[in-house]
C-alpha positions as CSV (number, residue, x, y, z in Angstrom):
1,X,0.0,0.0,0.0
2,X,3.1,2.4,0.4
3,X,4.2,1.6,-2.9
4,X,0.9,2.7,-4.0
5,X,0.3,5.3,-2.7
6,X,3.8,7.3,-3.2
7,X,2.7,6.6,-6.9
8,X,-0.5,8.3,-6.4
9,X,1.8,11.1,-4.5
10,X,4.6,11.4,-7.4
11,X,1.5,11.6,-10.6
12,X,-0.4,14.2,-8.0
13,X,3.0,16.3,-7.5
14,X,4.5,16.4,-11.0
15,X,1.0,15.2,-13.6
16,X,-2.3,17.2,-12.1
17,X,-3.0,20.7,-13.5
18,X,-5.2,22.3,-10.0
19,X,-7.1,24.8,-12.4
20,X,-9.3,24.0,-15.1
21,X,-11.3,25.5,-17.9
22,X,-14.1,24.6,-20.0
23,X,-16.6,26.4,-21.9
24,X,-20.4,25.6,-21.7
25,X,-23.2,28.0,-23.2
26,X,-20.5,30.5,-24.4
27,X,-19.9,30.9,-20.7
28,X,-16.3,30.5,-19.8
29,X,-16.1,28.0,-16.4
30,X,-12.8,27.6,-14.1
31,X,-12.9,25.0,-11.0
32,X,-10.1,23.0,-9.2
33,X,-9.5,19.5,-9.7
34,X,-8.1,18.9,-6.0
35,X,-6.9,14.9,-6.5
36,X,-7.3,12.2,-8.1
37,X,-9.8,10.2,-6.1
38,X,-12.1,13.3,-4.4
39,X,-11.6,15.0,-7.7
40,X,-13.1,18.0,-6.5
41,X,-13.7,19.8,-3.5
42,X,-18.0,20.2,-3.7
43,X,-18.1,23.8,-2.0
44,X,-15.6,25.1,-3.7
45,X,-16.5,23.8,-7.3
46,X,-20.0,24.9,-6.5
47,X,-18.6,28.8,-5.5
48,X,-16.4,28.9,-8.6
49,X,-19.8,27.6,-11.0
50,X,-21.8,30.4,-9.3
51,X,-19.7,33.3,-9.9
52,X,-19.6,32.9,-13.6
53,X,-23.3,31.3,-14.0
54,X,-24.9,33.7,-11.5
55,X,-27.8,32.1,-10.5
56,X,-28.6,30.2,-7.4
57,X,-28.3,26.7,-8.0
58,X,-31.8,24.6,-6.4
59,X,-31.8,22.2,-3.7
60,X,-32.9,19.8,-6.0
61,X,-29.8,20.5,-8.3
62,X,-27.6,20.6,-5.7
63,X,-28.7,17.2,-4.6
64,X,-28.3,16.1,-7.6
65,X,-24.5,17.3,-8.6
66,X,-23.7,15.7,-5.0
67,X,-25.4,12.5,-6.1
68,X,-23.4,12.2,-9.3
69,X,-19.9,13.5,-7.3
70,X,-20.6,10.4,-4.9
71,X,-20.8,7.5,-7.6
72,X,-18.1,8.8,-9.5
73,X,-16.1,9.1,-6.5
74,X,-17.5,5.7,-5.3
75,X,-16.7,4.2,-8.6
76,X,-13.4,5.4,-9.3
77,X,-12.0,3.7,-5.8
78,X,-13.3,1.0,-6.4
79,X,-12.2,-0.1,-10.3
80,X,-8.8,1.6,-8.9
81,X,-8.8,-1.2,-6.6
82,X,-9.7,-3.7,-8.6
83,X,-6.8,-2.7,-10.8
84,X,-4.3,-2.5,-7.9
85,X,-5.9,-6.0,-7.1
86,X,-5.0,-7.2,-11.2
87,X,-1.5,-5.8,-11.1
88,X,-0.5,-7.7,-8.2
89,X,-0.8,-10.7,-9.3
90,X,2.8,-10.4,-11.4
91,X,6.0,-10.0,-9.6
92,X,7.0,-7.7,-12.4
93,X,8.0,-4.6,-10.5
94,X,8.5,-2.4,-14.0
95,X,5.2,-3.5,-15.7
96,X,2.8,-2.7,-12.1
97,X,4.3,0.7,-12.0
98,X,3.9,1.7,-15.4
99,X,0.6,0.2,-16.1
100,X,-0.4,2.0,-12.5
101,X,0.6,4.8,-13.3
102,X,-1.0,5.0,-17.3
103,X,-4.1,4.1,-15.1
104,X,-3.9,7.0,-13.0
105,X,-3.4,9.0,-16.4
106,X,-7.0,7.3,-17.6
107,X,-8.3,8.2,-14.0
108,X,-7.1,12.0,-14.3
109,X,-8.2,12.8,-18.1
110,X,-11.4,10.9,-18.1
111,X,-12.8,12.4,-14.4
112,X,-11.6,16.0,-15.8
113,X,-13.7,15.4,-19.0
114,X,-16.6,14.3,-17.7
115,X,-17.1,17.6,-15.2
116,X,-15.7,19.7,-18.6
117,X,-18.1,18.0,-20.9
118,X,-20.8,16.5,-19.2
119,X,-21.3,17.7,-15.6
120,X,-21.3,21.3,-15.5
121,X,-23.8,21.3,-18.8
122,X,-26.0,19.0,-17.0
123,X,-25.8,21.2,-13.4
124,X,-27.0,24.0,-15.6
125,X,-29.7,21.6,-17.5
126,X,-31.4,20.6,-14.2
127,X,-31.3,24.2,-12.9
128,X,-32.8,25.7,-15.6
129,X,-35.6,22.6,-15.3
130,X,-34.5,21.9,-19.3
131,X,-35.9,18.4,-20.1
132,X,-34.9,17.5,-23.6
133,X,-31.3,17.7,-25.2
134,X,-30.3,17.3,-28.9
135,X,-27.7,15.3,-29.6
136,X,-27.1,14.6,-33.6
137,X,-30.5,15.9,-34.7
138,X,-31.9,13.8,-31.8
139,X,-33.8,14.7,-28.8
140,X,-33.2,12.8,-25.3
141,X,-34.6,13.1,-22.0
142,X,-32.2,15.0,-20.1
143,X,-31.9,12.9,-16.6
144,X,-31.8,9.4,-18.7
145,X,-29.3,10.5,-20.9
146,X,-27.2,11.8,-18.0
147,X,-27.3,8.0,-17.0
148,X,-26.0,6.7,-20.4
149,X,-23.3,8.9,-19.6
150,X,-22.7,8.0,-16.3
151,X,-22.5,4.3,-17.2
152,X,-20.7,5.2,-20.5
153,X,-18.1,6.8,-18.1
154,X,-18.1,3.4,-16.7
155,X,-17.7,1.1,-19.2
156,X,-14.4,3.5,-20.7
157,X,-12.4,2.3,-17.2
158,X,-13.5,-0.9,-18.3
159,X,-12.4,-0.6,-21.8
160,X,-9.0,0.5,-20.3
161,X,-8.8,-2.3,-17.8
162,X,-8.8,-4.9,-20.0
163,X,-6.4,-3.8,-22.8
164,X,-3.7,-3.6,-19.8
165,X,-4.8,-6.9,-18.5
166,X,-4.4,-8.3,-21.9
167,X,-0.7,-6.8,-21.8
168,X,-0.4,-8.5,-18.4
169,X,-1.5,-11.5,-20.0
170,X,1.6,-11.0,-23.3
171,X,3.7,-10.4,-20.3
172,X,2.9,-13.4,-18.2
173,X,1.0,-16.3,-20.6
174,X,1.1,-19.1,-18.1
175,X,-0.6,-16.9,-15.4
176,X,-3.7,-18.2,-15.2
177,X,-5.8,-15.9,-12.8
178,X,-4.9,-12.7,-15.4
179,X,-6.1,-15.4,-18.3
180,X,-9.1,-16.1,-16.3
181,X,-9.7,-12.4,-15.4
182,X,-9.4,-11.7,-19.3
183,X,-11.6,-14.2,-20.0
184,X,-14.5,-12.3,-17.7
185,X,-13.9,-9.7,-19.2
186,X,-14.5,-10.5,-22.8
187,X,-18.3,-11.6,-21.6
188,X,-18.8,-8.4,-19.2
189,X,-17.8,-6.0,-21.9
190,X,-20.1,-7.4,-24.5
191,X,-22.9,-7.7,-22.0
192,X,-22.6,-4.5,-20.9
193,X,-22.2,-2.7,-24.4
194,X,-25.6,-4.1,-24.8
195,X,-26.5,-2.2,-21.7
196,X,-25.4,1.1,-23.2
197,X,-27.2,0.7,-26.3
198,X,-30.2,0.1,-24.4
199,X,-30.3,2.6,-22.3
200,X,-29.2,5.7,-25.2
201,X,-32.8,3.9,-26.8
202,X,-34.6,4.4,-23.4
203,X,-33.7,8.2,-23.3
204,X,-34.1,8.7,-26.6
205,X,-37.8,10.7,-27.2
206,X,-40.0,9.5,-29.6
């Protein structure tokens, strides 16, 4: 766990950018991405989003930015555990700390990305009580396209997990419990991209 974490330490010290910028409804957004596993500090994010939006964010859309904070939060923990859990498995010193750290890389970009392009649209969606959104000439329900996301979001660490545990698995071919593993895999991520269609088709207004 030492080992671990003083990786988590160096890619916080020397790989994290604290500010960040997005644009959303030609409204320019800054907020601070405080580490890699709270992400964000909820008060503060919430301060910075009020002084350029300048309305008063609902208890209801409050509630629901905490909401979706705490699963990604919840979520991110635990797949980074699960890939700690992988990982171990080799005695290869060099490939668990460069495949650790590439998955810290994922962790960062993708959790920065989703707030940037998804999140802070969606706080402002649920505020302004906007139901529909177009995507591609389409229009979706607002809340169950914000759960496509969520699980699209999802199924990317899963993406990523199992293209490194098929590099474990180059590295180490007689280790059966990555082959097993990699085997899982295969079914979950087919069963699940099922899932994702389905639920873009669910949102989707007819």
């Amino acid at each position: 766990m030492e080992v671990k974490q003083s990786i988590i330490n160096h890619f916080e010290n020397t790989r994290i950018k604290k500010e960040q910028a997005t644009k959303i409804f030609e409204i320019n957004f800054t907020w601070e991405y405080t580490n890699l596993f709270e992400i964000i500090s909820k008060p503060r994010f919430l301060k910075y989003l009020n002084m350029k939006y300048k309305k008063e964010l609902t208890r209801k859309t409050i509630s629901n930015f905490n909401e979706a904070i705490d699963q990604v939060r919840a979520f991110d923990k635990e797949v980074e555990q699960t890939m700690w859990d992988y990982l171990i498995q080799t005695n290869n010193d060099k490939i668990i700390y460069n495949i650790y750290e590439d998955f810290l890389a994922f962790v960062y970009s993708s959790t920065k990305t989703f707030i940037n392009d998804i999140l802070i649209e969606q706080i402002i969606y649920w505020n302004e009580n906007i139901e529909v959104k177009m995507v591609n000439n389409k229009h979706y329900d607002i809340n169950l396209y914000f759960e496509y996301e969520l699980e699209k979001y999802k199924k990317n660490f899963q993406n990523f997990i199992f293209k490194k545990l098929k590099t474990l698995q180059k590295a180490e071919p007689n280790n059966s419990i990555i082959g097993i593993v990699v085997q899982a895999y295969e079914e979950n991520l087919k069963e699940n991209e099922m899932k994702l269609v389905s639920l873009k088709q669910i949102a989707l207004l007819k």
